[in-house]
N, C-alpha and C positions, 0 to 999 in steps of 0.2 A: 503271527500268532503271539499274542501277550498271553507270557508264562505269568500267573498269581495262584495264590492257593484255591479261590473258586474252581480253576482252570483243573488246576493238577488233580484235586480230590474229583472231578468228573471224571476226567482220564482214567484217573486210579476205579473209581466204580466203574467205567465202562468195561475197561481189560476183565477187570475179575467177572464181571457178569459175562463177558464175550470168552473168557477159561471155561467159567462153568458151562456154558451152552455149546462147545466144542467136547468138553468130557461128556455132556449127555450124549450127545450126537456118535462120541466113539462107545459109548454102553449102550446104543439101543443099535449100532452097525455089529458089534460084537454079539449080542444075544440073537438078533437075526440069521447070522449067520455062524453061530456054533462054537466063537471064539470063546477064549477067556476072556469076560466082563472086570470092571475097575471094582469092581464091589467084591470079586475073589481075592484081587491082590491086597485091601484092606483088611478082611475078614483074615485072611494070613497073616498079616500083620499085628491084627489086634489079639489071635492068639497066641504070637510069640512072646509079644511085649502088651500084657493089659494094661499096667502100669501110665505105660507112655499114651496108650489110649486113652484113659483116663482123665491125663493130665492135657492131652489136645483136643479132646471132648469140652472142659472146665472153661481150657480158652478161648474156645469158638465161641462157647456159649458165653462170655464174659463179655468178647470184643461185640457180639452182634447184641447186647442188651444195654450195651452201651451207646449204640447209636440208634437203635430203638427204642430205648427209655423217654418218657416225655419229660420236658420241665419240672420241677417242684410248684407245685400248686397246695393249697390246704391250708388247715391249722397251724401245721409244724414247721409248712415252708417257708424259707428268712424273707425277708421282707424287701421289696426291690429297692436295687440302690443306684444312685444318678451314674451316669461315667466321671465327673468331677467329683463325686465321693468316692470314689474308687482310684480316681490316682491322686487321690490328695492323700489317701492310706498310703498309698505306694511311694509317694516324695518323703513320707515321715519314716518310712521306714530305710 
C-alpha cells in the first residue's frame, strides 16, 4: 500500500463515515430496545455546558463548509493563475 495524501484523506473519510454509521447503528439498537440513546447523553451535555456547545456547533459547521464550499467563480473571483506564476511569487519571496 503507497501511503500519499490522496491515500490518507480516503482513509480518513472512510473511518469517520464508518464512526458515524457504527453510532447510528448503536442509536437505533438503543431506542429499539429501551436503552439510553447518544442524543441523551449530548442533550446533557449541551445543557451543562451551552457555551461549549456553541462553540463545537460553529466548528463543525466551519470545517464542513470548508470542504463543501465550491471554487471562486464570478465577478469578484481572482483571476487564474499559471503554477510558474505562482512559484515564481514564491522564489521572490
Amino acid at each position: 500500500m503507497i501511503l500519499n495524501r490522496g491515500n490518507l484523506v480516503s482513509f480518513l473519510v472512510t473511518a469517520f463515515v464508518g464512526a458515524i454509521f457504527l453510532l447510528m447503528v448503536f442509536e437505533t439498537w438503543a431506542l429499539f430496545t429501551g436503552n439510553k440513546p447518544i442524543t441523551d447523553y449530548f442533550r446533557e451535555a449541551v445543557h451543562e455546558l451551552p457555551g461549549l456547545g456553541f462553540v463545537v456547533a460553529i466548528l463543525v459547521g466551519i470545517t464542513i463548509g470548508h470542504f463543501l464550499w465550491g471554487p471562486a467563480s464570478g465577478l469578484l473571483a481572482p483571476a487564474p493563475r499559471t503554477i510558474r506564476q505562482l512559484m515564481s511569487r514564491r522564489a521572490a519571496n
